[in-house]
C-alpha positions in Angstrom: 10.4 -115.3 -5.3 12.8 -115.8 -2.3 15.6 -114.5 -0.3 17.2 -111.3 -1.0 14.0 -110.2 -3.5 11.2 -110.9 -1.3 13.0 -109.2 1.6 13.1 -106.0 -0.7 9.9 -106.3 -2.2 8.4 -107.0 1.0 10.1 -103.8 2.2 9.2 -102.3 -0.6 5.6 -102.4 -0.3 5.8 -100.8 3.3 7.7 -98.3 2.1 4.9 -97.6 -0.6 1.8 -97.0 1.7 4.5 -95.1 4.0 4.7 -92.8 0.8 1.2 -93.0 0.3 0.4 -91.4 3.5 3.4 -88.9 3.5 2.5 -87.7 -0.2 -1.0 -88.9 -1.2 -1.0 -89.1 -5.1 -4.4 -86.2 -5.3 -1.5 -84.1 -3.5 0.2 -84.4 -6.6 -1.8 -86.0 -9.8 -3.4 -82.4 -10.9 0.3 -81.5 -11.3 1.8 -84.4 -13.4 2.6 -83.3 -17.2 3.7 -86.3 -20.0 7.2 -87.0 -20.6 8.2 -84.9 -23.5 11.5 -87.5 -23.6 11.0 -90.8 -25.9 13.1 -93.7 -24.0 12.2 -96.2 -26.8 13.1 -93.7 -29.6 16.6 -93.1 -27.6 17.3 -96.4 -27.7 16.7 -96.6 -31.4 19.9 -96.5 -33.9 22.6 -98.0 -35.9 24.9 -98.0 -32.8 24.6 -100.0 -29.2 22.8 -97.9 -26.4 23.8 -97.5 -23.2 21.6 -96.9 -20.6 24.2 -95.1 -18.1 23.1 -95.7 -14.3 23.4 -93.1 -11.3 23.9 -95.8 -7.8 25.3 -95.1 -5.1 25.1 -98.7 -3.3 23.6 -101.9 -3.7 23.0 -105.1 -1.8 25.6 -106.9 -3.2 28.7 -104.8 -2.9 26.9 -101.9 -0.2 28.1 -98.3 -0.6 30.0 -98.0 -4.1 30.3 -94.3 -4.3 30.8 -92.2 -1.6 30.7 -89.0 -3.5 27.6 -89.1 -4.9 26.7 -86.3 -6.7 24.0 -86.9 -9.1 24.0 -83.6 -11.6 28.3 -84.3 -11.7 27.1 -87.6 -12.6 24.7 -86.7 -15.1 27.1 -83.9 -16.6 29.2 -86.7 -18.2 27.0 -89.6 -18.4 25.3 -86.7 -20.9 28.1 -87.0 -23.2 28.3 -90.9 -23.4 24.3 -92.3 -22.7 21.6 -92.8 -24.5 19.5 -92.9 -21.4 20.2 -92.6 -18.0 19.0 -94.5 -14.7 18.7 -93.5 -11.7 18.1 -95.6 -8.2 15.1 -94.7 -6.4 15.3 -97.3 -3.8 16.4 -95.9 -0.1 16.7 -99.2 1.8 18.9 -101.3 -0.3 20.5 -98.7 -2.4 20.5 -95.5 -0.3 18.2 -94.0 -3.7 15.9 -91.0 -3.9 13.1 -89.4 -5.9 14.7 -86.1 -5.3 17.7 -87.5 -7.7 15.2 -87.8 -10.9 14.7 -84.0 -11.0 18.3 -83.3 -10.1 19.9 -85.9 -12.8 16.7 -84.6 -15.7 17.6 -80.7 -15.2 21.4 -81.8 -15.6 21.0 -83.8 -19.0 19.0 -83.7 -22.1 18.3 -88.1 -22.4 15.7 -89.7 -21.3 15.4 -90.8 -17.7 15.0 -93.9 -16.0 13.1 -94.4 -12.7 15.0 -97.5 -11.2 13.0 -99.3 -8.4 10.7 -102.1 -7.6 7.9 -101.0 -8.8 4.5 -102.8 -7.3 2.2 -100.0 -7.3 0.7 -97.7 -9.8 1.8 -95.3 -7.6 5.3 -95.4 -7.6 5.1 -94.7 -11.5 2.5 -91.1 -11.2 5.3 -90.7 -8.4 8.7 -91.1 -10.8 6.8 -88.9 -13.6 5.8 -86.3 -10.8 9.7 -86.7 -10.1 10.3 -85.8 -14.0 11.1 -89.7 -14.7 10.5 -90.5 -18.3 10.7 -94.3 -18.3 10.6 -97.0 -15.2 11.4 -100.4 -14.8 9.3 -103.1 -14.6 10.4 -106.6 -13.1 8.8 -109.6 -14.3 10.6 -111.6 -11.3 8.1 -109.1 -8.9 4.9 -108.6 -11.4 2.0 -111.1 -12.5 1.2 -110.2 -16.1 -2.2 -108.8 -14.7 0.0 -106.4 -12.5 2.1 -105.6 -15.5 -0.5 -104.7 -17.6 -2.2 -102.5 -15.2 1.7 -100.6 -14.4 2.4 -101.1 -18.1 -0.5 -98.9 -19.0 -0.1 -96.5 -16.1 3.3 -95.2 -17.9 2.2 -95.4 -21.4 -0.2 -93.0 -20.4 1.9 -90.8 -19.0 4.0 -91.0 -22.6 6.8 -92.6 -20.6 8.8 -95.9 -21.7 9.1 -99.1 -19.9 12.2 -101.3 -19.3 11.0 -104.8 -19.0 13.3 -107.0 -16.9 13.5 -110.5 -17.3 16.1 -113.4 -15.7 15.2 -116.7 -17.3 13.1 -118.1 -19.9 9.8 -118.4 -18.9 10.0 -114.7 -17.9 11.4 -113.8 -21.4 8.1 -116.0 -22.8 5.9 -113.6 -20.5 7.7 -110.5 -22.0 7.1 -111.3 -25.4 2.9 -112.4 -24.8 2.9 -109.1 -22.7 4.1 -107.1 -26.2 7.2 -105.5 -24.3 9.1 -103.3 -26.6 12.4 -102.9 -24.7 13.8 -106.3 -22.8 16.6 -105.5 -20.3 18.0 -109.5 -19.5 19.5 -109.2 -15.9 22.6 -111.1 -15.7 22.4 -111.0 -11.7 19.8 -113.5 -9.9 18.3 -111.5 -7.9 17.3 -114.4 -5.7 21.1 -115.2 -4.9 22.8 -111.9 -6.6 24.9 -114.5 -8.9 26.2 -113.1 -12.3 25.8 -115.1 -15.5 27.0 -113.0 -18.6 25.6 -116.6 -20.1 21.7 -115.4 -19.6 22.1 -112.6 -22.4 23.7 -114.9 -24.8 21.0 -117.4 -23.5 18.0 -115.5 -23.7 18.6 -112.4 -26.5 18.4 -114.9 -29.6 14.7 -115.9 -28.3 13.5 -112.4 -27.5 13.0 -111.9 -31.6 12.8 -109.0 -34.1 11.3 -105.5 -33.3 12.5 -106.3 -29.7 15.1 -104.1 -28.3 17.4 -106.0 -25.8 19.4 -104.4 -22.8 22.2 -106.8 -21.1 22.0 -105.4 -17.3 24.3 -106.4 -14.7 28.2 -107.6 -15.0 29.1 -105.8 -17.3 32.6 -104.0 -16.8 35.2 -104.4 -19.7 35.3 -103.1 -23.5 35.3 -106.8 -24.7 32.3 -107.9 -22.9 30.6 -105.0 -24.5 31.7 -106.1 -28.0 31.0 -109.7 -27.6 27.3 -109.2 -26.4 26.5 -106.6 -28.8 25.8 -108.8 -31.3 23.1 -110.4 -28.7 22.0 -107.0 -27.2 21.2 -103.4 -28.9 22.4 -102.2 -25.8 23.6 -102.3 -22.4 22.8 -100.2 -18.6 25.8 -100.0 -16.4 26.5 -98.8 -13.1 28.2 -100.3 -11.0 31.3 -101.0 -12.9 31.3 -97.0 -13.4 30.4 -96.0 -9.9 33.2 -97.5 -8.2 35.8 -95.4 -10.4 36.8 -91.9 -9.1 37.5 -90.9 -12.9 34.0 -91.4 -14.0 34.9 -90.0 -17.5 37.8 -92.7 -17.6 35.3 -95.6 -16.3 32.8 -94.9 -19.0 35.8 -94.5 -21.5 37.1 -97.8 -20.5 33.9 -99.8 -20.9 32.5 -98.0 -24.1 35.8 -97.7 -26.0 38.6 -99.5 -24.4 41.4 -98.8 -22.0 43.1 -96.2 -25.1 46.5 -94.5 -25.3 47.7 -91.6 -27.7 51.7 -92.2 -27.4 54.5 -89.7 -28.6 52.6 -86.0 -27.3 54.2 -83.6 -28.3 51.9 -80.5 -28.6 48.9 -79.4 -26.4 46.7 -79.6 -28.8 47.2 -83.2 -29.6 46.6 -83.7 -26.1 43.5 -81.8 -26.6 42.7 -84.2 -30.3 43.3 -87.5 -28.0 41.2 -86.4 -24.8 38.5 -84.9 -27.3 38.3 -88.0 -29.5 38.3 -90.3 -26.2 41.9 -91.6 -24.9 42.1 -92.1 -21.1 46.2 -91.8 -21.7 48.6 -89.9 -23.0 52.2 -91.0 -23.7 55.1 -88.5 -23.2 58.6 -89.8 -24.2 61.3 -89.2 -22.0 64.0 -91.2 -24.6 66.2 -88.4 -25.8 67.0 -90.8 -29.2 63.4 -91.0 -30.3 61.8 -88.0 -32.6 59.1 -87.7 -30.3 60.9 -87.1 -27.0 59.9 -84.2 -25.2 61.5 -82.5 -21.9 59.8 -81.8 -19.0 58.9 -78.4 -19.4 57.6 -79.9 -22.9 55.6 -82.1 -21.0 54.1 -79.9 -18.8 53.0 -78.0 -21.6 51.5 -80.8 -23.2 49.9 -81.6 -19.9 48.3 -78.5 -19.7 46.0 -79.1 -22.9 44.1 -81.7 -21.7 43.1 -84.1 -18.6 44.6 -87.2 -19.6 46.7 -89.3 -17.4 49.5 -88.9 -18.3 52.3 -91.7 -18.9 55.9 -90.9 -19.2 58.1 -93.3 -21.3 61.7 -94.4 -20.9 64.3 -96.7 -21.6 66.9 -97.7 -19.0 67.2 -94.7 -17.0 68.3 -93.6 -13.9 65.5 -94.1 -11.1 66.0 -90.9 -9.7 65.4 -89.4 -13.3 62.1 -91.3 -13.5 61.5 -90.4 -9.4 61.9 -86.7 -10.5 59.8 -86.8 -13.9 57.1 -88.2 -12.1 56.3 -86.3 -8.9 57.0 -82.9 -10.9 54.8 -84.2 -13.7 52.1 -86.1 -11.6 52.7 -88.9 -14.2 49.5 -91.7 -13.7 52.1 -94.3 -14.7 55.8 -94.7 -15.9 56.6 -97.0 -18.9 60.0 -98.9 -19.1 60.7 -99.6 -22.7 64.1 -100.9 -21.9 66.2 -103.8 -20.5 65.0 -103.2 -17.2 65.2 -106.6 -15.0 63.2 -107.1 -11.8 65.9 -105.6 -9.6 65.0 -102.6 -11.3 61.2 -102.8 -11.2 61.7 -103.7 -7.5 64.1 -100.4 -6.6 61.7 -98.4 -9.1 58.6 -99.1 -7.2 60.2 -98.6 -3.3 61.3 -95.0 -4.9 58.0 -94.2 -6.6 54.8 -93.0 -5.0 51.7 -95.6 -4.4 49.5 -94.3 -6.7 52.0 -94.4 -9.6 52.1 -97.4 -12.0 54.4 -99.1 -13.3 54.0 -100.6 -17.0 56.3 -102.4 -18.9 57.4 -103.2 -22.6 57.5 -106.6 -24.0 58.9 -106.5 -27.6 56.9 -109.8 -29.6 58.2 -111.4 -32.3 57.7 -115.3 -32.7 56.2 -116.0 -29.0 54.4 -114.7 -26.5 56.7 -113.1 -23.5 55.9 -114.1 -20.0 54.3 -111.8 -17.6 56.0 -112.7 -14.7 57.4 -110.0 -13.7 56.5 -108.5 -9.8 55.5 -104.6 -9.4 54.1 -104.3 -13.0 50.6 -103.4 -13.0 50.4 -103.6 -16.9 52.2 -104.6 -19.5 52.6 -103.0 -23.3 53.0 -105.4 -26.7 54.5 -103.8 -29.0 57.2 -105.3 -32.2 59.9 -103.9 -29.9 60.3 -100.6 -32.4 58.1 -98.0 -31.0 56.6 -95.5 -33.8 58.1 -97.7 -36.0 54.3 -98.8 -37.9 55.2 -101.8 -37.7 52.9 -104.9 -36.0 53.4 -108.1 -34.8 51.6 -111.5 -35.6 48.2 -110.2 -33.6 47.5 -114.3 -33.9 49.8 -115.3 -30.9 47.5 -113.7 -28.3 44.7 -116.0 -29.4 43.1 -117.8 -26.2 45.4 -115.4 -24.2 44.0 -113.3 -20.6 44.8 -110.0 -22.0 43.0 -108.2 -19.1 46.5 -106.5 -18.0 47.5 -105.7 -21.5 47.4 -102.7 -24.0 48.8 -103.5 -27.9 50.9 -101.1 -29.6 52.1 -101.4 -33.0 51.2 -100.1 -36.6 47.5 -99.1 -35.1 45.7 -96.8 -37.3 42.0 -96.3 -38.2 42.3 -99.4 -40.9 42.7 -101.7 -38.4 41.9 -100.9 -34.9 38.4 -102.4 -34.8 40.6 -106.2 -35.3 43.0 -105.1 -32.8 39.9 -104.2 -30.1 39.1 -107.5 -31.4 42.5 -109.6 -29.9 41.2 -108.4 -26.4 43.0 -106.4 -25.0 42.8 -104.2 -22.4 43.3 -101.1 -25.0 45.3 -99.9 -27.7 48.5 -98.3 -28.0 48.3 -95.6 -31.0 51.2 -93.7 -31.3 52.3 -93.1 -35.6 49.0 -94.3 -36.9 47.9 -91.0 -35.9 50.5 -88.6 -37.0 50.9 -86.5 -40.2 54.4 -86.5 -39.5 56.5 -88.2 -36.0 55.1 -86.2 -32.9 52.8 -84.7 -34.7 49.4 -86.0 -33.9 46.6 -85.3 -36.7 43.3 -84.3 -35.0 41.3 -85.9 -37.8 43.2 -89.3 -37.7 42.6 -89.7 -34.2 38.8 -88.8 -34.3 38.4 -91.3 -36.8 39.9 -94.3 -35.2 37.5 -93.5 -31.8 34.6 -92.9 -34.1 35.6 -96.5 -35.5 36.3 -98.0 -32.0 32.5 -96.9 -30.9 31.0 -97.8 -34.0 29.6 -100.8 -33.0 
């Protein structure tokens, strides 16, 4: 152990007998009831779990959320995790015990008690603190000290995350009988990222134990490619940062997802409820879906999606006016527009307003080299049409910046999450009829998207 570890378990250790002395554990042990919450059951099932994290800064990237509000936090995570963690730590990641009740009164899963834990203290502590599992670094532990914390929570009925970073650790894990391996992807020791140490170390791990990738994970394909390594994954940080935390855990657990051609609130409603981040409104008077603006606000008012307004060729001002009276997230240009265009269209439009663009595929790839497009649509160039392209071109492709649209419907959307994308474009692949979404349609191809 060196550097940036031994620092904080160093510090960590003061901070204990500091503790010790403020709260001395007979102040508090007569008081401590088991955890009635089963982490290792939670993270049991067909699907991958995600152990959703509550941070408000860490050592590598310092304050990441400066409105922190745990029960907010909590009060979605509850709709999403399978468990959730919470930072204890106050040096290094400005953490608190007083979060664990906060987060445990404000959702129903299990929580976890996130620190560096040296001291069977710490653990009577985090249970007193309504904690019902804690983490246990084999980086900071001997086995003897494991075995001693180890048994500390199981008699307290709460779980323990194991956390290894290399092999030998993952050897130690498996002699020590640790039923739920969390493989950190960051070295703590330099705070590199390796998504490589999951792929590395899961295979080895073997059956009956559940593996948790920790650390670096961020997009909706990493998640898919590692979950056949891991059962599941804990997040935070790629969450945190997002203002839209509903969107940020969107994003990573299903994909960057829009429901084109609204038409009706309650679609809206279907697509926000089923688990889009956008919805489409067409402002291209020749399509069957195209709405007008007081259409659109209506459609607006059934659901909190960002909304993205669609056109073809229009006049700037048009697209100006739609989008400040709207609040439009983004506006999509499904026409001939040229980079003269882009260029006037982004010195009229406000900063916070995207600009996306559509690139009709057919026998080749189109380049991306446009300036002022923050993200770009594939589509067969016939919008609702049902139609799809040859998915096979984007092979090998960054797709980061992209979202596919065409012929996307429940029978096929788990192969287009598969192209990598950034999300998917669903637009008559939902419909029982053009602008009319189907409620059932659309939760069907979300519940396929998550069904992994």
């Amino acid at each position: 152990m060196q550097t940036v570890l031994a620092k904080i378990v160093a510090d960590k250790a003061i901070w204990v007998e500091a503790r010790k002395q403020q709260q001395p554990l007979a102040s508090f042990q007569n008081e401590i009831q088991p955890s009635t919450r089963h982490f290792y059951d939670a993270l049991q099932g067909a699907r991958t779990a995600f152990i959703l994290e509550c941070k408000k800064a860490s050592p590598s990237k310092g304050v990441i959320r400066d409105d922190f509000d745990p029960a907010r936090i909590a009060s979605i995570y509850q709709h999403y995790a399978s468990a959730i963690s919470v930072l204890t730590d106050e040096k290094y990641f400005q953490g608190s015990f007083d979060f664990l009740p906060v987060v445990s009164q404000s959702a129903p899963q299990p929580i976890l008690c996130k620190d560096f834990i040296i001291d069977p203290y710490q653990i009577y502590l985090a249970r007193y603190y309504q904690a019902d599992a804690c983490l246990l670094m084999l980086s900071v532990l001997d086995d003897e000290q494991y075995r001693q914390l180890s048994a500390v929570a199981h008699s307290l009925k709460m779980g323990v995350l194991t956390e290894v970073s290399n092999d030998e650790e993952r050897e130690r894990a498996i002699a020590l009988g640790a039923k739920v391996v969390g493989i950190n992807n960051r070295d703590l020791r330099d705070l590199s990222i390796d998504l490589n140490r999951t792929r590395q170390l899961a295979p080895k791990l073997g059956h009956g134990v559940t593996v948790i990738s920790e650390s670096g994970i961020n997009t909706y394909g990493q998640v898919r490619e590692l979950s056949h390594f891991a059962n599941g994954f804990l997040i935070g940080s790629a969450l945190m940062a997002h203002d839209d935390l509903n969107a940020a855990v969107r994003r990573v657990l299903l994909g960057e997802n829009k429901v084109c051609g609204l038409t009706r609130a309650q679609d809206a409603k279907a697509a926000c409820d089923a688990g889009a981040i956008y919805g489409g409104l067409i402002f291209v008077p020749s399509s069957p879906r195209a709405v007008s603006v007081e259409q659109a606000r209506e459609v607006i008012s059934g659901a909190p999606l960002q909304y993205v307004g669609v056109f073809k060729n229009a006049d700037i001002a048009d697209v100006c006016q739609k989008a400040a009276v709207l609040s439009l997230s983004a506006v999509q240009l499904h026409g001939s527009e040229d980079q003269a265009y882009v260029n006037a269209l982004r010195e009229a439009l406000p900063r916070n307003v995207q600009i996306w663009k559509a690139l009709s595929v057919s026998n080749a790839l189109p380049a991306r080299d446009y300036h002022h497009v923050d993200k770009y649509i594939f589509d067969n160039g016939q919008g609702g049409s049902g139609q799809r392209f040859d998915w096979s071109l984007l092979q090998g492709q960054p797709l980061d910046d992209v979202l596919l649209a065409g012929g996307l419907a429940a029978d096929n959307c788990v192969q287009a999450a598969q192209v990598g994308c950034a999300g998917l474009d669903f637009n008559s692949g939902v419909e029982s009829q053009p602008g009319i979404k189907d409620a059932r349609l659309l939760a069907s191809v979300f519940q396929t998207l998550r069904a992994y």
